[in-house]
matplotlib code that plots the C-alpha trace (Angstrom):
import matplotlib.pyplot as plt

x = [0.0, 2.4, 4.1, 0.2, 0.8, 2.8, 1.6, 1.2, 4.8, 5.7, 6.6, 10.1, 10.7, 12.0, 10.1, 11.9, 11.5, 7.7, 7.4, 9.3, 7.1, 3.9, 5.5, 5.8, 2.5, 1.0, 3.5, 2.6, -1.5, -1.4, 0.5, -1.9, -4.8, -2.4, -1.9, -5.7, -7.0, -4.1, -5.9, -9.6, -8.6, -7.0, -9.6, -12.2, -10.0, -8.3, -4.8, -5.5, -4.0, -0.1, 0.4, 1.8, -1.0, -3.1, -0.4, 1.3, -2.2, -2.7, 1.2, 0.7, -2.3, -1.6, 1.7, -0.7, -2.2, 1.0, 1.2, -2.0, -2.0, 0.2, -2.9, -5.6, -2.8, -3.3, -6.5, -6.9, -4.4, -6.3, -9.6, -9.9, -12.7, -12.5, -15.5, -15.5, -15.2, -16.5, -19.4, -17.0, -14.4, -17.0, -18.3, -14.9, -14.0, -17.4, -16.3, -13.1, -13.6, -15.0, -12.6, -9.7, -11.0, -12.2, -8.7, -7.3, -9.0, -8.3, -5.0, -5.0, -7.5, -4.6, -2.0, -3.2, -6.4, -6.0, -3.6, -4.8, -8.1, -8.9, -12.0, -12.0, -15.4, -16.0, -15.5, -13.3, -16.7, -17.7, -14.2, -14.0, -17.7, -16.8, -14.0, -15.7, -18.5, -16.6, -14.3, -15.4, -16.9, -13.7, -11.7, -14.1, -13.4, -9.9, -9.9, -12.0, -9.5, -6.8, -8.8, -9.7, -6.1, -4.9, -7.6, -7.0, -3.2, -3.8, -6.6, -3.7, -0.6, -3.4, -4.2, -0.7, 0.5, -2.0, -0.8, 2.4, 1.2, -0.6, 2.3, 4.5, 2.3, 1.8, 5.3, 5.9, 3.1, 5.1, 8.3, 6.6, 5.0, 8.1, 10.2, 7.4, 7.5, 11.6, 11.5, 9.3, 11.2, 14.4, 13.5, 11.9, 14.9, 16.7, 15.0, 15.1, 18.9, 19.1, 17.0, 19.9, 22.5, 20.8, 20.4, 24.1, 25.6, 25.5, 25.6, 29.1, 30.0, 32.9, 29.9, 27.5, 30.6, 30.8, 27.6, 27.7, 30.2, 28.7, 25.8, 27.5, 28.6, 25.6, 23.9, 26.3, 25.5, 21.8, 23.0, 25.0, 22.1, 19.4, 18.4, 17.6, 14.8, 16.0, 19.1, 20.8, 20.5, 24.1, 23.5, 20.9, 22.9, 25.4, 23.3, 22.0, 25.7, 26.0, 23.0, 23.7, 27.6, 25.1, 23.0, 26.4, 27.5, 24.6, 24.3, 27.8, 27.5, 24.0, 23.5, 24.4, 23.8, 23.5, 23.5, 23.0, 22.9, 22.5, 24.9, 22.6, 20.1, 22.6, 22.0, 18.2, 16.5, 14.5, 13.4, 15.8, 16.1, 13.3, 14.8, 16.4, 12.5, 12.3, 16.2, 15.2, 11.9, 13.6, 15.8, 13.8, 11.0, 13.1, 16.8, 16.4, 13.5, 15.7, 18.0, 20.3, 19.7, 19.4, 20.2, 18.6, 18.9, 18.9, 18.6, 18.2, 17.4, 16.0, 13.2, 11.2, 9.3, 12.3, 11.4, 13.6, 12.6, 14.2, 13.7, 14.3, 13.8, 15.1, 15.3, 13.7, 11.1, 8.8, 9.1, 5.6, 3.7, 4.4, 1.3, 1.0, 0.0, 3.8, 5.2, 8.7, 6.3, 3.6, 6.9, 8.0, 4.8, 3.8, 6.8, 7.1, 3.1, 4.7, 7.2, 6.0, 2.1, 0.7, 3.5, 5.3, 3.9, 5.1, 4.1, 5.0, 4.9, 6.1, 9.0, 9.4, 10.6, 10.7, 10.7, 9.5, 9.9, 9.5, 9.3, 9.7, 8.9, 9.9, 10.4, 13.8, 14.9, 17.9, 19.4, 19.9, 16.4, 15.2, 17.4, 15.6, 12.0, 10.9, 8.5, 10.0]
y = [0.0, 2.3, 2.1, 3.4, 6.9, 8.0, 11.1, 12.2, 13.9, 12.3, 8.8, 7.6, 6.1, 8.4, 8.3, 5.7, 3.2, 4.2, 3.3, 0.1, -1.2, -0.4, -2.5, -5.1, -5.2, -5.2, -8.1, -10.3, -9.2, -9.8, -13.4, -14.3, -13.7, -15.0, -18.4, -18.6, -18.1, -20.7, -23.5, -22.4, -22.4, -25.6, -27.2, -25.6, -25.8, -29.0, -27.8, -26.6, -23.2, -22.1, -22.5, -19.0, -17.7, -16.2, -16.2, -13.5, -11.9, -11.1, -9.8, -7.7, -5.9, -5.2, -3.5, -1.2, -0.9, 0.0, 3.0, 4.3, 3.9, 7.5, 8.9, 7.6, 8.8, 12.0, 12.5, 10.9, 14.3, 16.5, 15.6, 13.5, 12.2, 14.1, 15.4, 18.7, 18.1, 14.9, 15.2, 17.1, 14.5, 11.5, 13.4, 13.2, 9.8, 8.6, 9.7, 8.9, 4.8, 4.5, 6.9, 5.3, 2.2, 2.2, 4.2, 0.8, -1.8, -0.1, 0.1, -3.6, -4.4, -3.0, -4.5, -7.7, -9.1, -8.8, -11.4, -13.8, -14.5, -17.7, -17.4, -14.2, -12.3, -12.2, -8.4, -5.7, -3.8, -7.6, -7.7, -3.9, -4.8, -8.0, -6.3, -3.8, -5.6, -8.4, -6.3, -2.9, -3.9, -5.4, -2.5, -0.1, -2.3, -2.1, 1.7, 2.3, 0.0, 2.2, 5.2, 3.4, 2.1, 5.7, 7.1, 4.9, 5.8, 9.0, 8.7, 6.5, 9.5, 12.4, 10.2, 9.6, 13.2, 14.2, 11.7, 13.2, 16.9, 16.0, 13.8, 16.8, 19.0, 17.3, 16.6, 20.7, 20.7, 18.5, 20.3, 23.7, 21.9, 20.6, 23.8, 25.7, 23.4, 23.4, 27.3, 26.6, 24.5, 25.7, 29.5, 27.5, 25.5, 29.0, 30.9, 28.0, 28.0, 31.5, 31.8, 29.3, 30.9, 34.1, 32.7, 31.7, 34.8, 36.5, 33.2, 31.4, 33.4, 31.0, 28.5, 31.3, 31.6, 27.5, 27.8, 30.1, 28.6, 25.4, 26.8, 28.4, 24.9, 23.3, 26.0, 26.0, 22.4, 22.8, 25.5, 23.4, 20.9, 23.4, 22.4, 18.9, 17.3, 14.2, 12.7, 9.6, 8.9, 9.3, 13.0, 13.6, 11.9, 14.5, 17.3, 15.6, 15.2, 19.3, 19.4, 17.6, 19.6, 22.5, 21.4, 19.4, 22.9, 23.6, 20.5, 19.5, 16.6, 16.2, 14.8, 11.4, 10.3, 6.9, 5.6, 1.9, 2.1, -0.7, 0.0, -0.9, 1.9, 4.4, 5.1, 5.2, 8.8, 10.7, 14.3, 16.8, 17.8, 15.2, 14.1, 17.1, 18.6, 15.3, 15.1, 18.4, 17.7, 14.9, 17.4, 20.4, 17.8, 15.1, 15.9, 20.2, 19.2, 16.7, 17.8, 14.8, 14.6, 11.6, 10.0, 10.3, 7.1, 7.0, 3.8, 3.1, -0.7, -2.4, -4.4, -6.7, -5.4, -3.4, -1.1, 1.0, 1.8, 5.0, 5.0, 8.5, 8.2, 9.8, 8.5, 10.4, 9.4, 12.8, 12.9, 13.8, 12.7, 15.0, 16.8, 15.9, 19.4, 21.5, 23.1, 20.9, 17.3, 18.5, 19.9, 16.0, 14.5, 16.6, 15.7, 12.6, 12.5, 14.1, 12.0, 8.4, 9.6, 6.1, 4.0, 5.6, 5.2, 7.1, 5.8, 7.8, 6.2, 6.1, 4.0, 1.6, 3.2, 6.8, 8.9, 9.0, 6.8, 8.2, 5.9, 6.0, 3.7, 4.6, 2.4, 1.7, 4.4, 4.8, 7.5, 4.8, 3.5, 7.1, 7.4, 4.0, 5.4, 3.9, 5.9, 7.5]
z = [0.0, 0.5, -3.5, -3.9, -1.9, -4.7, -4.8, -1.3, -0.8, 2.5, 1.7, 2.6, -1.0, -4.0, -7.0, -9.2, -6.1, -6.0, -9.6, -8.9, -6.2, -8.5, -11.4, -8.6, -7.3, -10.8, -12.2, -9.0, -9.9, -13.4, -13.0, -10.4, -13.0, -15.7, -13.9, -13.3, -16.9, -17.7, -15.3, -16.7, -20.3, -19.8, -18.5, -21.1, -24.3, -23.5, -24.0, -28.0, -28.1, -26.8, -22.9, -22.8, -24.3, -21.0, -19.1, -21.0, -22.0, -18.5, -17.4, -20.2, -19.5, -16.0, -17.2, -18.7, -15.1, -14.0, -16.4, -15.5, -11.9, -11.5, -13.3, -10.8, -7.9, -9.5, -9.7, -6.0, -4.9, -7.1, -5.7, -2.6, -1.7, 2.2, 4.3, 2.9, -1.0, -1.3, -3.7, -6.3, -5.5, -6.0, -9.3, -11.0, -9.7, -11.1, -14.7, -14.5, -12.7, -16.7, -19.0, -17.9, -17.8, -21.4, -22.4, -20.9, -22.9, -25.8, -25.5, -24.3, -27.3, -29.9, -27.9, -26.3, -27.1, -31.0, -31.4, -27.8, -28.4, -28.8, -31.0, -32.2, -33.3, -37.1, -37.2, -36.0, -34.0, -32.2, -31.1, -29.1, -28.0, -26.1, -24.8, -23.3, -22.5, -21.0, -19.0, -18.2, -14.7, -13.2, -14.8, -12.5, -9.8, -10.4, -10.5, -7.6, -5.3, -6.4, -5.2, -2.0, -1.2, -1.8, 0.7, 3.7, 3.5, 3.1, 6.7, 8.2, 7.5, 9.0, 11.9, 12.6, 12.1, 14.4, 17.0, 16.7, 16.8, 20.0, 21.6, 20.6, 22.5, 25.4, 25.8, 25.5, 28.3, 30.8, 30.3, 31.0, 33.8, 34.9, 34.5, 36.4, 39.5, 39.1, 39.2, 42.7, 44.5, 43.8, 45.4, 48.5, 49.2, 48.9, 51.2, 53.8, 53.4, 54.0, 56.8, 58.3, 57.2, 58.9, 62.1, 62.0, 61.4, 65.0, 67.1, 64.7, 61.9, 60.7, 60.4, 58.3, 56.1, 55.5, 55.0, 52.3, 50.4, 50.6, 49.0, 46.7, 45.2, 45.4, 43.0, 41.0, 40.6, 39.7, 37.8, 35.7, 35.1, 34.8, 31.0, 32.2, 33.4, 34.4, 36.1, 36.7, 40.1, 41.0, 40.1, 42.3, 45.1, 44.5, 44.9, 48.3, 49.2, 48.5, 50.3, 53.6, 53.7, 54.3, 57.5, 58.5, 59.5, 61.1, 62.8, 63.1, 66.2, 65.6, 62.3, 60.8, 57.5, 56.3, 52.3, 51.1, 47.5, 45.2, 42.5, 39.7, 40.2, 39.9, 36.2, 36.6, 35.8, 38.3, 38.1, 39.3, 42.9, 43.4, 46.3, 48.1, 49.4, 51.0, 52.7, 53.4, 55.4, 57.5, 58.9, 59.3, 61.0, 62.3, 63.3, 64.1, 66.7, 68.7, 71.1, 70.3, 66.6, 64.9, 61.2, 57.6, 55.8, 52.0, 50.2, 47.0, 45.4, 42.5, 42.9, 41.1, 37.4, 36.3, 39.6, 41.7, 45.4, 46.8, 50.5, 52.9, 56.7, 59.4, 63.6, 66.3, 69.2, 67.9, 64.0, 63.3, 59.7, 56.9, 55.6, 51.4, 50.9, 52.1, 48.9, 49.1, 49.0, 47.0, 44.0, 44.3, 44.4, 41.2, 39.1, 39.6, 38.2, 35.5, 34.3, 35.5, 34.8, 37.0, 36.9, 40.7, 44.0, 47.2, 51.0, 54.0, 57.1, 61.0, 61.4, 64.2, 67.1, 65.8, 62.4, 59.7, 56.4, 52.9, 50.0, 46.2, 43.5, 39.6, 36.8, 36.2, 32.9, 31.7, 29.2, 27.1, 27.3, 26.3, 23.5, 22.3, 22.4, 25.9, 27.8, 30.8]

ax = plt.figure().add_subplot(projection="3d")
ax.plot(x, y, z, "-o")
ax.set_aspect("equal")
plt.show()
């Protein structure tokens, strides 16, 4: 079918190849009808006339199908037969399904059928009679499936273009969308920082200082990834490694980090900064309010169904259950929609014996899977 979109600009073979893909499809057609008027006539005439005879009859013809198929193209393009030009469409098609069948005949009558009849009529008007009469119907068929073929490829190219017009926009949406809630949390974490840095400044300067340059690195970081969406993993456990150097300082015997990460999920993308809002809240909730501080964990495994489970949770008798609706959650919870649409889950629970356990699920994406076409 698609040697029959000839005409409609887009296809991914040249001309010439175009033309060589008809010539095939009407060479298999006509020795199809070739080998089945050689079994009929066999069986009628008993094997008195050349074997060939049909055979060749038939490849013949259909060449001259081949010539006039970029005609019918044509006229498809010209006038489709769409919603709003139909009846003009269907008025031409009409007069041509019997011109250029007739113009076909003929020239199959001075080519073809003079010389392969078996019984020829007794004059010159008998024999153009029988073959119009004997072939005009399946030449209108033959025309009108060359119209219909060009039609559904043409609906099938539209209906494909527009799937791409629409996946195009929606994935223009989801990076606004994503940028937007980027250009939220990044501010947030900001002004937290600075409100630390503040209360620092009077009470151990050296430590505001540390604090500052510490900071300084870590947006300089983002900074430096700002363009992208998505990370690998091991990026965004570098920018929690910036991160905690910052409330190290201002918790220098009081916090304690802990990592277990499963080597394997390091390559695995997950929205920038994803993870930060929620190594954030575990601090701000969890370690700040005890006088003894505590530990954040971070783990990170694969699991079963290509999965990865990305696990924050911090110690403390009094951590208290996050509310789903504080801007640092909510950013996370929204991205992640974003770019796993159904396919993440997130649980927040108590831990045993204190704090508070955040966890992630996300399909296991690489780069590499992007670069291939898989959905994030």
């Amino acid at each position: 079918m698609t040697a029959l979109a000839a005409n409609q600009g887009d296809s991914a073979y040249t001309r010439p190849q175009q033309l060589a893909l008809l010539w095939v499809l009407w060479f298999v057609v006509g020795l199809a009808m070739g080998l089945q008027d050689l079994a009929v006539h066999r069986i009628a005439w008993g094997g008195r006339f050349p074997w060939w005879h049909p055979l060749l009859a038939e490849l013949l013809c259909y060449q001259v199908w081949w010539l006039l198929t970029p005609i019918v193209l044509a006229i498809g393009s010209r006038f489709p037969l769409d919603r709003g030009n139909w009846r003009s469409g269907l008025v031409v098609h009409a007069a041509a399904s019997v011109a250029v069948p007739v113009a076909y005949l003929a020239v199959c009558q001075l080519l073809v059928f003079s010389w392969a009849r078996l019984r020829p009529p007794p004059t010159a008007g008998g024999e153009w009679f029988l073959s119009i009469v004997g072939n005009l119907h399946l030449e209108i068929l033959t025309y009108w499936s060359i119209v219909a073929a060009q039609h559904g490829v043409r609906v099938f190219r539209e209906r494909r273009d527009r799937e791409l017009s629409l996946a195009r926009a929606e994935s223009r949406l989801v990076q606004a969308e994503l940028t937007a809630l980027k250009m939220q949390l990044e501010p947030h974490f900001l002004f937290n920082t600075l409100n630390a840095i503040s209360a620092l400044i009077h009470e151990d300067p050296e430590a505001a200082d540390a604090m500052v340059v510490r900071l300084g690195e870590f947006l300089r970081l983002t900074l430096e990834t700002a363009p992208r969406q998505l990370v690998p993993l091991r990026e965004e456990l570098g920018f929690l490694e910036k991160y905690l150097a910052i409330e190290t300082v201002r918790f220098p015997d009081r916090l304690a980090v802990a990592t277990r990460i499963d080597e394997r999920t390091l390559e695995a993308l997950v929205p920038t900064l994803c993870l930060q809002p929620l190594v954030e809240n575990a601090v701000r909730h969890g370690i700040a309010r005890q006088p003894g501080g505590g530990r954040v964990e971070i783990d990170a495994e694969c699991i079963e169904a290509g999965r990865v489970r990305i696990t924050v949770a911090n110690t403390g008798p009094d951590a208290p259950v996050l509310s789903r609706t504080g801007v640092g959650l909510t950013n996370t919870l929204s991205r992640l929609s974003q770019v796993f649409g159904q396919q993440y889950t997130v649980d927040m629970r108590p831990r045993p014996g204190g704090g508070l356990r955040v966890e992630i699920v996300v399909p296991h994406r690489t780069a590499a899977d992007l670069s291939l076409g898989a959905a994030p």
